[in-house]
VOTI-259333 format. One record per residue (C-alpha): residue in three letters; residue number from 1; x, y, z. Coordinates in steps of 0.5 Angstrom, whole numbers, padded with zeros to 4 digits. Example, Ala and Ser with C-alpha at 12.3 -4.5 7.8 and 13.67 -1.06 7.14 Angstrom:
2
@type ALA	seq 1	c1 0025	c2 -0009	c3 0016;
@type SER	seq 2	c1 0027	c2 -0002	c3 0014;
***
This chain:
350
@type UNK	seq 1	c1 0014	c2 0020	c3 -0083;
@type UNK	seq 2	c1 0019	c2 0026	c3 -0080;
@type UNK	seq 3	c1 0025	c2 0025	c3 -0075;
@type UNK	seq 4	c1 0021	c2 0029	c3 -0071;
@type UNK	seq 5	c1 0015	c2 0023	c3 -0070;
@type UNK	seq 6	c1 0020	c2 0017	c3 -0070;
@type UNK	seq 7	c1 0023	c2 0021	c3 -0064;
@type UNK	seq 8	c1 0016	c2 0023	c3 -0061;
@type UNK	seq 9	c1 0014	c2 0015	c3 -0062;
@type UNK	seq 10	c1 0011	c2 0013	c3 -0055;
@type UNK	seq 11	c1 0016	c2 0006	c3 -0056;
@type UNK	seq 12	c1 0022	c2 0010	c3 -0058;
@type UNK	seq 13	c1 0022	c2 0016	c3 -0054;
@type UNK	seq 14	c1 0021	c2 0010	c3 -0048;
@type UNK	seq 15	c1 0028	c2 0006	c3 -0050;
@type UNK	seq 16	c1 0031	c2 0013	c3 -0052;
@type UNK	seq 17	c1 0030	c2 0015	c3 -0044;
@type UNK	seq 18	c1 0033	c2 0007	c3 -0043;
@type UNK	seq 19	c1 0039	c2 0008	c3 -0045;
@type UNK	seq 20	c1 0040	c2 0014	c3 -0042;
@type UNK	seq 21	c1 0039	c2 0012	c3 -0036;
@type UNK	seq 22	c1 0043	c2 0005	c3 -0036;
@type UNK	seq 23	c1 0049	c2 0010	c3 -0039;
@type UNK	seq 24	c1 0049	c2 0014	c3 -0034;
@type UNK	seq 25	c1 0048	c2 0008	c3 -0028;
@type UNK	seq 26	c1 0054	c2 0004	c3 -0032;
@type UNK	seq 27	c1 0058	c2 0010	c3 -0032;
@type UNK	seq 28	c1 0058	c2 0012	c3 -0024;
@type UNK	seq 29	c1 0059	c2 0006	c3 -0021;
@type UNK	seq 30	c1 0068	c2 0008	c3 -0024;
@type UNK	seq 31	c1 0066	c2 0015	c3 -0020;
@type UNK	seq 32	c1 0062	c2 0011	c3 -0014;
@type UNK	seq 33	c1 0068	c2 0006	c3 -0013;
@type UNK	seq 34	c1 0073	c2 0011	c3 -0013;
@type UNK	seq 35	c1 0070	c2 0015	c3 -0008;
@type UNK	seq 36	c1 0068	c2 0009	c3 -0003;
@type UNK	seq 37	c1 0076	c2 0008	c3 -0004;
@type UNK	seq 38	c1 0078	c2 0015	c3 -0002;
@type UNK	seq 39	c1 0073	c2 0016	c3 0003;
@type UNK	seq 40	c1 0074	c2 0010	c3 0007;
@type UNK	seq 41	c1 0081	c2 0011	c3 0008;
@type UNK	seq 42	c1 0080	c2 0018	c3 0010;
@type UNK	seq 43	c1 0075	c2 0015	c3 0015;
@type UNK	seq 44	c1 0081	c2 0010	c3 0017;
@type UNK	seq 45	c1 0086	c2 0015	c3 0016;
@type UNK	seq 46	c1 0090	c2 0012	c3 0010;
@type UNK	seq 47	c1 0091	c2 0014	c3 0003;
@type UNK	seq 48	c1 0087	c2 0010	c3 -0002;
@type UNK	seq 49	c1 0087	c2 0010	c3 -0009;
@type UNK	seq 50	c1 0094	c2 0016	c3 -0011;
@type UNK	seq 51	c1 0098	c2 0013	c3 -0016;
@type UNK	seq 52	c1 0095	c2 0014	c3 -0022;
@type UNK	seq 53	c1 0093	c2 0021	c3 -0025;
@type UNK	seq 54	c1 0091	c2 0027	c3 -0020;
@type UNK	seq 55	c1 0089	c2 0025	c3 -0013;
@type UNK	seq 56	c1 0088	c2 0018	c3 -0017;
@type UNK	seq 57	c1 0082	c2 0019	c3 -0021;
@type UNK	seq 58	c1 0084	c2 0014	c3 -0027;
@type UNK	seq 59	c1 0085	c2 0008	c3 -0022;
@type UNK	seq 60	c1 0078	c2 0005	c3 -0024;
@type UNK	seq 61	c1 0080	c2 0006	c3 -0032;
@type UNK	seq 62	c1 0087	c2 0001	c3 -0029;
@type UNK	seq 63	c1 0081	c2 -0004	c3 -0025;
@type UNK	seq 64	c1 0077	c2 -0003	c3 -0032;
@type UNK	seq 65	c1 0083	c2 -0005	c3 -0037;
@type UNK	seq 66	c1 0085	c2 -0010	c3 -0032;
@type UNK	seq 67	c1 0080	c2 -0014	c3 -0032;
@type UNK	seq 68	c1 0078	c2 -0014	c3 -0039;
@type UNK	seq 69	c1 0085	c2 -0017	c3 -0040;
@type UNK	seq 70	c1 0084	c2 -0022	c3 -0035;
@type UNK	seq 71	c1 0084	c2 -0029	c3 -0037;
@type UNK	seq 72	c1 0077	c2 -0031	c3 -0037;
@type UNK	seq 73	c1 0077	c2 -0038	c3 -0033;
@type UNK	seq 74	c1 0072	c2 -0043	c3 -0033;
@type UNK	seq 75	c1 0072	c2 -0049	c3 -0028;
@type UNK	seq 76	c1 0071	c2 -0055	c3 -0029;
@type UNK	seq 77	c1 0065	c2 -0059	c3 -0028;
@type UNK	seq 78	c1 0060	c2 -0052	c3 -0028;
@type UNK	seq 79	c1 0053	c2 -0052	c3 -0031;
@type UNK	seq 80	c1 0055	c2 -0047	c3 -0037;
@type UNK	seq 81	c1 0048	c2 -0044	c3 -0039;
@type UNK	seq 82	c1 0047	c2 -0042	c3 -0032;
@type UNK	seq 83	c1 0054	c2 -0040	c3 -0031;
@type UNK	seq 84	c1 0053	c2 -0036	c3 -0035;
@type UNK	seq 85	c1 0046	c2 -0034	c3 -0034;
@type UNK	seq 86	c1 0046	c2 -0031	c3 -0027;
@type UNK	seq 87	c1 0052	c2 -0025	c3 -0028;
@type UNK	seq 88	c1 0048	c2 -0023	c3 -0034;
@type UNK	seq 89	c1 0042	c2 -0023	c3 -0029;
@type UNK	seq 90	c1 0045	c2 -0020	c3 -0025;
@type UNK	seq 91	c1 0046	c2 -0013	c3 -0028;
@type UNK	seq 92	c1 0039	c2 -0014	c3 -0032;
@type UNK	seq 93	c1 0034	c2 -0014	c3 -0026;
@type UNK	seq 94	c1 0038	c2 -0007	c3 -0023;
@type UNK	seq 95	c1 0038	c2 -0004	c3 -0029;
@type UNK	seq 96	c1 0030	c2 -0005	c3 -0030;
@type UNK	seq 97	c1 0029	c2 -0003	c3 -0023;
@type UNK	seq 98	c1 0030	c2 0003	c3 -0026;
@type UNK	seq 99	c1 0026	c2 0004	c3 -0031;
@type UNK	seq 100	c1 0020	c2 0006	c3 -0026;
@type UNK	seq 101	c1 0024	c2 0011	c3 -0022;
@type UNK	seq 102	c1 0022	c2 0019	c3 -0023;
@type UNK	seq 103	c1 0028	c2 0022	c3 -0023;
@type UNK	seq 104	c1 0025	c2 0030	c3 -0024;
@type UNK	seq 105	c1 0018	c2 0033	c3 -0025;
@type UNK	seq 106	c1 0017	c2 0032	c3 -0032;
@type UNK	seq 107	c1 0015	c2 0026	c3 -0036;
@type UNK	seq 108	c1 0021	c2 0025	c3 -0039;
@type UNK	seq 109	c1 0025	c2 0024	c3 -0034;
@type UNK	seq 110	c1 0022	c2 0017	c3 -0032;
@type UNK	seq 111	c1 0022	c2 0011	c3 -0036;
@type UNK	seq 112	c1 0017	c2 0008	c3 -0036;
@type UNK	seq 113	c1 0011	c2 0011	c3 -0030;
@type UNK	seq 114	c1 0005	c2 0007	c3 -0028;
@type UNK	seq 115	c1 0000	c2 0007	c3 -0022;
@type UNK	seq 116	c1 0003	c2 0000	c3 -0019;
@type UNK	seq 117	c1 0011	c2 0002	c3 -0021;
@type UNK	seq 118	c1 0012	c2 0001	c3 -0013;
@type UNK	seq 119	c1 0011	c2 -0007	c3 -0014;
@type UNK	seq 120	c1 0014	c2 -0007	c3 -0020;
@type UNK	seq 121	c1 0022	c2 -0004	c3 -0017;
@type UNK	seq 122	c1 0020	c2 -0008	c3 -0011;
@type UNK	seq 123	c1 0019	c2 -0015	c3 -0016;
@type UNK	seq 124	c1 0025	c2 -0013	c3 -0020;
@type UNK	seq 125	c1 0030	c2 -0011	c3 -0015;
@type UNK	seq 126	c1 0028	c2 -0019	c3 -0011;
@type UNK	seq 127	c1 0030	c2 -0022	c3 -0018;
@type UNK	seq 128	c1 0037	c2 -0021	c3 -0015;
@type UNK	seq 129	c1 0036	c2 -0027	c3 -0011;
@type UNK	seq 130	c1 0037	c2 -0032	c3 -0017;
@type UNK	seq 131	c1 0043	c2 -0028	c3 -0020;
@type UNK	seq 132	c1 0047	c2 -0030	c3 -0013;
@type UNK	seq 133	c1 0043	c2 -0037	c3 -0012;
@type UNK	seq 134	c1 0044	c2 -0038	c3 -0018;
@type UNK	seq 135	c1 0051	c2 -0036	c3 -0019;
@type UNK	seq 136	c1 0053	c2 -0040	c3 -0012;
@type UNK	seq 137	c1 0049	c2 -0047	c3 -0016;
@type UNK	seq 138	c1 0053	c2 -0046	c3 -0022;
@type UNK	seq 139	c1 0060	c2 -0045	c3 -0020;
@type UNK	seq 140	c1 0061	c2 -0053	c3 -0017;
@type UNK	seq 141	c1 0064	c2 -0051	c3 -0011;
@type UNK	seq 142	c1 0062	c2 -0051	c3 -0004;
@type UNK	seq 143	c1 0064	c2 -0044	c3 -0002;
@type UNK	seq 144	c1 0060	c2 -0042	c3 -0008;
@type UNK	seq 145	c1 0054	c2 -0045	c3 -0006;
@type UNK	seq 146	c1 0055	c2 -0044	c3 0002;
@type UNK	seq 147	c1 0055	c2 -0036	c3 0000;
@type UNK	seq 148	c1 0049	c2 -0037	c3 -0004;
@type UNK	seq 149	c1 0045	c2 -0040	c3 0001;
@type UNK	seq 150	c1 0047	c2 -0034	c3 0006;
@type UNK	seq 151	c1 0045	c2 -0029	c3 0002;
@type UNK	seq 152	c1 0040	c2 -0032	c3 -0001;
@type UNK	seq 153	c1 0036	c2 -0032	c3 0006;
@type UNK	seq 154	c1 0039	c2 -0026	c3 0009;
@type UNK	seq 155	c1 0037	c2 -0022	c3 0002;
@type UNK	seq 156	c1 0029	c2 -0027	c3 0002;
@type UNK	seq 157	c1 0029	c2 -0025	c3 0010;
@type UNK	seq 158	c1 0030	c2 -0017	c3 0010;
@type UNK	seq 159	c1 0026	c2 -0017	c3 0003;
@type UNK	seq 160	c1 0020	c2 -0019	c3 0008;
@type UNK	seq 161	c1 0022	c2 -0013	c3 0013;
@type UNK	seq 162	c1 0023	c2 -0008	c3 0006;
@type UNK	seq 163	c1 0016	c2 -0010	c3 0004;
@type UNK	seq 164	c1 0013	c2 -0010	c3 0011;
@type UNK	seq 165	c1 0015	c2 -0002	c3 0011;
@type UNK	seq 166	c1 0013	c2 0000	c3 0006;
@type UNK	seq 167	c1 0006	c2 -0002	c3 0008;
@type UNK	seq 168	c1 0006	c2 0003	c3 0013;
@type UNK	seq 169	c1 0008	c2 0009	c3 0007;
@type UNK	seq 170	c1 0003	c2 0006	c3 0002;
@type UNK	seq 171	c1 -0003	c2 0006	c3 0008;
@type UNK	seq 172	c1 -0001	c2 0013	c3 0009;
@type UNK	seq 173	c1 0000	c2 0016	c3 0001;
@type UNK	seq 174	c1 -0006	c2 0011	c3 -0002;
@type UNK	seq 175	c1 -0002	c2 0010	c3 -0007;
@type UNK	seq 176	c1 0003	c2 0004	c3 -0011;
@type UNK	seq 177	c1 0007	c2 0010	c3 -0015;
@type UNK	seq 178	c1 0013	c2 0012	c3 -0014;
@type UNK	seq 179	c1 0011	c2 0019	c3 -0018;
@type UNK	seq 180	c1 0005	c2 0021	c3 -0014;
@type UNK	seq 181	c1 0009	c2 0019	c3 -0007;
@type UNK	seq 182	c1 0014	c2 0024	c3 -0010;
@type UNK	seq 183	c1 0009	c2 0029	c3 -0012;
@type UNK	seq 184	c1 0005	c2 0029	c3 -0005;
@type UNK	seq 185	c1 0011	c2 0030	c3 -0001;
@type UNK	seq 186	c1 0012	c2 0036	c3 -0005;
@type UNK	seq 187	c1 0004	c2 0039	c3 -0003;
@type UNK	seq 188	c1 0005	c2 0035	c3 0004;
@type UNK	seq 189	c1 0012	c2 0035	c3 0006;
@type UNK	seq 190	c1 0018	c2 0029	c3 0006;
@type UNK	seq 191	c1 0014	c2 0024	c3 0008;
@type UNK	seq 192	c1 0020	c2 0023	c3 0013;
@type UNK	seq 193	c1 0017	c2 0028	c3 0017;
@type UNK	seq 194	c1 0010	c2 0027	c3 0015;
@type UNK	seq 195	c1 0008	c2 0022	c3 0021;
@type UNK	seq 196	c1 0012	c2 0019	c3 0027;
@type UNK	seq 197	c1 0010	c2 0012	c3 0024;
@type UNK	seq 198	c1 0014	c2 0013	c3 0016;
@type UNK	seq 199	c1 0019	c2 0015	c3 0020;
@type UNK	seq 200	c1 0020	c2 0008	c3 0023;
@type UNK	seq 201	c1 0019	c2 0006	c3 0017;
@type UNK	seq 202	c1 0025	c2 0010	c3 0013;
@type UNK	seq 203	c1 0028	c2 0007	c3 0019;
@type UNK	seq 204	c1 0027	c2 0000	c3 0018;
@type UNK	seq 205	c1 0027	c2 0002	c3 0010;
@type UNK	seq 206	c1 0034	c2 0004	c3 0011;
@type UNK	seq 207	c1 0037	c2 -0002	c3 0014;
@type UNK	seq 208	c1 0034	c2 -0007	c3 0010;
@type UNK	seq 209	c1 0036	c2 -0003	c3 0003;
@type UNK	seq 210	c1 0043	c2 -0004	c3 0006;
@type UNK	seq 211	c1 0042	c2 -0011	c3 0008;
@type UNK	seq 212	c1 0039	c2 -0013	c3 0001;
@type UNK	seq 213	c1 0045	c2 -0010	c3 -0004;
@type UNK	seq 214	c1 0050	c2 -0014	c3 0001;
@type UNK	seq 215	c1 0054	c2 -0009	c3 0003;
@type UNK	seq 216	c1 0057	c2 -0008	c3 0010;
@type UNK	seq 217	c1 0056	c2 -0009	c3 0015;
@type UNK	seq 218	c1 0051	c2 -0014	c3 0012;
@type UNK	seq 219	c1 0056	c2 -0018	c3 0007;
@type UNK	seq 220	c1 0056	c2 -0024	c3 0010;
@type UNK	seq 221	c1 0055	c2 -0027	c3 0004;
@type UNK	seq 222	c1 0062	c2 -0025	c3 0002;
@type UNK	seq 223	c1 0066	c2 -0026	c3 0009;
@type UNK	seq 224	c1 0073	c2 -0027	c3 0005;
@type UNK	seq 225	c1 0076	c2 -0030	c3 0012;
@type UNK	seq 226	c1 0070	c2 -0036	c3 0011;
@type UNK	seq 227	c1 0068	c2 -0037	c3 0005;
@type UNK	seq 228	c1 0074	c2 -0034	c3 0000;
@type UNK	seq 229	c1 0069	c2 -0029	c3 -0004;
@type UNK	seq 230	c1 0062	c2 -0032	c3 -0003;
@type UNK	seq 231	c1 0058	c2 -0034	c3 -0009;
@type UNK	seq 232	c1 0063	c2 -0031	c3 -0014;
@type UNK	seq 233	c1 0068	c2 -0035	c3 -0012;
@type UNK	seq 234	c1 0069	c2 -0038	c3 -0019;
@type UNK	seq 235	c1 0067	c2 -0031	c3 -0023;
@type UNK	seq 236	c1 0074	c2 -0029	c3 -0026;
@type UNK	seq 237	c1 0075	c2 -0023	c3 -0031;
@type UNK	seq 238	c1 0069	c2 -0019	c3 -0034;
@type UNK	seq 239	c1 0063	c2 -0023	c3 -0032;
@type UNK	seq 240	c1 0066	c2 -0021	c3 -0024;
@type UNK	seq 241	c1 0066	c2 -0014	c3 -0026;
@type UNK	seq 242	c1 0058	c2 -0016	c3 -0029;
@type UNK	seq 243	c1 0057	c2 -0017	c3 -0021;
@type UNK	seq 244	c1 0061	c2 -0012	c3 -0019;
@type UNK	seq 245	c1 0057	c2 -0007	c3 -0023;
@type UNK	seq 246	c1 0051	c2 -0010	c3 -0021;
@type UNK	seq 247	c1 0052	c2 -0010	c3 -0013;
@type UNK	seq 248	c1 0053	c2 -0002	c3 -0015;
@type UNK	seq 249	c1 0047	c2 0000	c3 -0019;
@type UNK	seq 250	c1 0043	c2 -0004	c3 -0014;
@type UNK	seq 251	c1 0046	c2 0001	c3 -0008;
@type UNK	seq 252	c1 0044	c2 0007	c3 -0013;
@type UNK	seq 253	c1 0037	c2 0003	c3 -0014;
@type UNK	seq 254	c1 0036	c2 0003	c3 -0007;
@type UNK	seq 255	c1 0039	c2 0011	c3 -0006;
@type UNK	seq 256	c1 0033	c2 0013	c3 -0011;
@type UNK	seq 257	c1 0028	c2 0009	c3 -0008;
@type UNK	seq 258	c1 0030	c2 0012	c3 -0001;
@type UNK	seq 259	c1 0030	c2 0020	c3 -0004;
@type UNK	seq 260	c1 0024	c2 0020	c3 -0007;
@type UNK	seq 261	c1 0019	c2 0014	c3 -0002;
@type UNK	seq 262	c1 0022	c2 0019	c3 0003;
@type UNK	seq 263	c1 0026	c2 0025	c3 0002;
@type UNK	seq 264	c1 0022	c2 0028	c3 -0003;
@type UNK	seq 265	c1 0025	c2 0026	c3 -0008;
@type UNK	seq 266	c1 0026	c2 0031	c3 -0012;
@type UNK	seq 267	c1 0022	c2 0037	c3 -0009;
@type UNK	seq 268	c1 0026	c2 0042	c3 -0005;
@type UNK	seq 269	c1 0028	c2 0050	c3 -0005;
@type UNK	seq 270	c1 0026	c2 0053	c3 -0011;
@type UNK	seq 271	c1 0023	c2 0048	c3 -0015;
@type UNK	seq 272	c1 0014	c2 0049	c3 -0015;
@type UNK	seq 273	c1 0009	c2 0043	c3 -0017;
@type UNK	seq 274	c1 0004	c2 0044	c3 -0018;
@type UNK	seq 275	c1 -0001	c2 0039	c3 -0017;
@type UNK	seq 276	c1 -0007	c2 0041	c3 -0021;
@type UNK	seq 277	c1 -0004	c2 0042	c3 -0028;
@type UNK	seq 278	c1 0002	c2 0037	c3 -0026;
@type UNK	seq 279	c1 0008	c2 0042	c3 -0028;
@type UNK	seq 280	c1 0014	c2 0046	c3 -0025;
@type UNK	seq 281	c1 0013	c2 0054	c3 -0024;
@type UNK	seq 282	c1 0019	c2 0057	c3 -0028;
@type UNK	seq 283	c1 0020	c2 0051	c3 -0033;
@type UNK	seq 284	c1 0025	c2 0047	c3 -0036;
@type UNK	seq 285	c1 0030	c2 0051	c3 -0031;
@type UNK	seq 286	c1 0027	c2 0049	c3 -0025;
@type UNK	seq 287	c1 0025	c2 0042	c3 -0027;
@type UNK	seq 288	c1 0034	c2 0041	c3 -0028;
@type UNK	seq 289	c1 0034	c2 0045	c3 -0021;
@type UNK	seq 290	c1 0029	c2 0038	c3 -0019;
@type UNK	seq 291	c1 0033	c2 0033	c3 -0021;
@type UNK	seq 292	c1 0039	c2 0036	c3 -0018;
@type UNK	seq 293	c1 0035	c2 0036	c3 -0012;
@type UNK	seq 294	c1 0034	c2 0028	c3 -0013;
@type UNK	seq 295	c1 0042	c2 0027	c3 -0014;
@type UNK	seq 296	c1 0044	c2 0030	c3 -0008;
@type UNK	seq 297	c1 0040	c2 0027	c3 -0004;
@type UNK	seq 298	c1 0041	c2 0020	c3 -0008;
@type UNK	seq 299	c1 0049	c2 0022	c3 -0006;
@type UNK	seq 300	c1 0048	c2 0023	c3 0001;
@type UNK	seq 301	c1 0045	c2 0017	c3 0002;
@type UNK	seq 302	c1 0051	c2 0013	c3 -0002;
@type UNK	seq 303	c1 0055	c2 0018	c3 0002;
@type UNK	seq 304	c1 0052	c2 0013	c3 0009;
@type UNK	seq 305	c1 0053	c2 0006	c3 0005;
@type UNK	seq 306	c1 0061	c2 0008	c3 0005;
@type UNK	seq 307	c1 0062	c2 0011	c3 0012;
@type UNK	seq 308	c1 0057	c2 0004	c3 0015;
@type UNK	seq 309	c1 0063	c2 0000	c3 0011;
@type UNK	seq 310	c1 0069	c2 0004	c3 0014;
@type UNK	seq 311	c1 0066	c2 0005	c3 0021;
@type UNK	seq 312	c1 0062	c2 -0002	c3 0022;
@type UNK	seq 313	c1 0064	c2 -0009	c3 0024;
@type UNK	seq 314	c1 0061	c2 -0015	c3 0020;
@type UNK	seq 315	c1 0055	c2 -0018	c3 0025;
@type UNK	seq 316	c1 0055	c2 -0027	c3 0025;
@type UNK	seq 317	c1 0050	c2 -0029	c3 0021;
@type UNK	seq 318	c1 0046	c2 -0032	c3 0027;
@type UNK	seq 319	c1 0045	c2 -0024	c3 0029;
@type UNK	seq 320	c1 0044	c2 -0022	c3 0022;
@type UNK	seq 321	c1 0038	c2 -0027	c3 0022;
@type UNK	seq 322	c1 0035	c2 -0025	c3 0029;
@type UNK	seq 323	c1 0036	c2 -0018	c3 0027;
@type UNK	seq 324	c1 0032	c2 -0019	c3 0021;
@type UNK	seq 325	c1 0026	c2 -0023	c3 0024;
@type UNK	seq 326	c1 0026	c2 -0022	c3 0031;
@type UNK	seq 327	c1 0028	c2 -0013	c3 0030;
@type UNK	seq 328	c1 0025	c2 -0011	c3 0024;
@type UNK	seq 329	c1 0019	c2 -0015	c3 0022;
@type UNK	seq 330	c1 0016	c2 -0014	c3 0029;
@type UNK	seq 331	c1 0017	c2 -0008	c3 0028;
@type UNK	seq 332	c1 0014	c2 -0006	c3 0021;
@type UNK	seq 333	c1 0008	c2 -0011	c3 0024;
@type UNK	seq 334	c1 0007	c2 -0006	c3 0030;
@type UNK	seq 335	c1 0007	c2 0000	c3 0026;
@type UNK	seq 336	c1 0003	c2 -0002	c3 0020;
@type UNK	seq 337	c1 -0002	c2 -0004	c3 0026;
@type UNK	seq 338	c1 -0001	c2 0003	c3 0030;
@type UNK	seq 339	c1 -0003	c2 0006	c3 0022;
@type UNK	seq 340	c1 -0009	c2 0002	c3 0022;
@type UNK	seq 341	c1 -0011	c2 0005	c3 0029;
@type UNK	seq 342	c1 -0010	c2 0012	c3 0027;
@type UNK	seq 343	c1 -0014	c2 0012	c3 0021;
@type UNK	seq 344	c1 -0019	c2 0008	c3 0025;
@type UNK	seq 345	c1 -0020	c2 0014	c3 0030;
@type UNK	seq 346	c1 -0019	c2 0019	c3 0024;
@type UNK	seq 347	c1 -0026	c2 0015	c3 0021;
@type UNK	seq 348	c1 -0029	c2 0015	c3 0027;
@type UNK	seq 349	c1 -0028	c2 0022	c3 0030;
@type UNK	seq 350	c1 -0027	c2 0026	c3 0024;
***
């Protein structure tokens, strides 16, 4: 068997892709965490990170090295196998959650592609809820464990919220692939602007993308004046730096589902699919310009989780709650109805 045919192997071009992908997540988050730090302190009119290399840019290779040299504390009385188990998690389900997105118009630039990818990302990314209860549980210490209870029901409670929004997107499309979403857009429009209803789902989508990676102003699971640092009080050195990571990639997640659910994922000026053949009019240029596409509006999105965190106080968990049942489930609830009332119209009159 030649070269050629072992790379061409459907299982090896696969975990070929894989790595390339969890290459190039792991290698952003020191990028995503130099620019958070610079520009909230832009926004808050302060240096940030200035010390180490121009502009300090080498400050996330000194975090880096420092925790790899930290010593790796293990409290007493922790259930060791678990304790072990939910960083590692953690960092799995956000790297899996990948595997489904389309990051460009062509074959080889998702992972894996199938027509229920939706529900897949969807059942992955809740796998994050056991890392965090599990690590809170495990750690044998109450502020632990309190912090895990907080974003266990808040990350369950706006899971709800998610789901319920995309079943407005998925009546409207017809579809559970993230790929054909992506590929209608390109033949009807962003979805954003497909129909008032998606609209309010992006909306509803948006806030709970952001309550769920635990980020401002939704880190109530890690309120450092209440609770220390929440369910990885106990972590030290590399398996913090594994959480550290994961809360990251799961932003970027969250950034791809937004852009290509949407925002047209990688539809955009000069990139033409054709929907019949299932190709890009101009060839491999075109289809490098499409993953652009998706990268920037990816990073627009990030951009908006870091202005939240230096613009936006913290809510009280019982607000937070509230919010999530009493705001956003009615809400998808309500759309879901008002979609269900158009395509009865639509059926009875067209």
């Amino acid at each position: 068997m030649s070269l050629i045919e072992i790379i061409t192997n459907p299982y090896v071009l696969g975990f070929i892709k894989a790595l390339v992908v969890m290459a190039a997540l792991m290698s952003t988050v020191p990028m995503l965490i130099y620019l958070e730090r610079k520009i909230v302190a832009d926004v808050q009119v302060r240096l940030g990170p200035n010390r180490l290399g121009p502009l300090g840019v080498l400050q996330p290779l000194a975090d880096a090295i420092k925790l790899m040299m930290k010593e790796d504390i293990l409290p007493s009385g922790v259930d060791k196998f678990i304790y072990y188990l939910a960083p590692f998690l953690s960092i799995v389900a956000a790297l899996l959650a990948s595997a489904v997105i389309p990051f460009g118009p062509a074959s080889w630039a998702v992972v894996a592609d199938f027509h229920h990818s939706l529900l897949f990302s969807l059942a992955i990314s809740s796998l994050a809820v056991y890392a965090v209860a599990l690590g809170g549980w495990a750690s044998n210490n109450k502020y632990s464990l309190m912090g895990a209870l907080r974003a266990t029901a808040q990350m369950i409670s706006y899971e709800l919220g998610m789901g319920l929004s995309l079943v407005a997107l998925v009546m409207v499309t017809g579809s559970l692939s993230i790929s054909e979403i992506v590929q209608q857009q390109n033949a009807f429009g962003w979805n954003i602007f497909r129909a008032p209803t998606l609209f309010i789902a992006f909306i509803v989508f948006v806030i709970c993308g952001v309550a769920e990676t635990n980020r401002a102003p939704f880190d109530l699971a890690e309120a450092e004046t209440e609770l220390t640092a929440g369910f990885h009080t106990e972590y030290s050195a590399f398996k913090f730096a594994m959480f550290y990571m994961a809360e990251y990639i799961n932003m970027l997640i969250i950034s791809a589902l937004v852009a290509g659910l949407f925002l047209g994922g990688w539809s955009g000026p000069g990139v033409h699919y054709d929907m019949v053949t299932h190709t890009v009019a101009g060839g491999w240029p075109f289809v490098i310009l499409g993953i652009f596409w998706y990268l920037v509006k990816m990073a627009c999105f990030i951009f908006l989780y870091f202005w939240l965190r230096a613009s936006l106080p913290r809510f009280r968990y019982d607000q937070l709650m509230n919010f999530g049942w009493k705001v956003l489930v009615p809400v998808s609830l309500a759309n879901i109805f008002l979609v269900g009332i158009f395509f009865a119209f639509k059926n009875h009159w067209f």
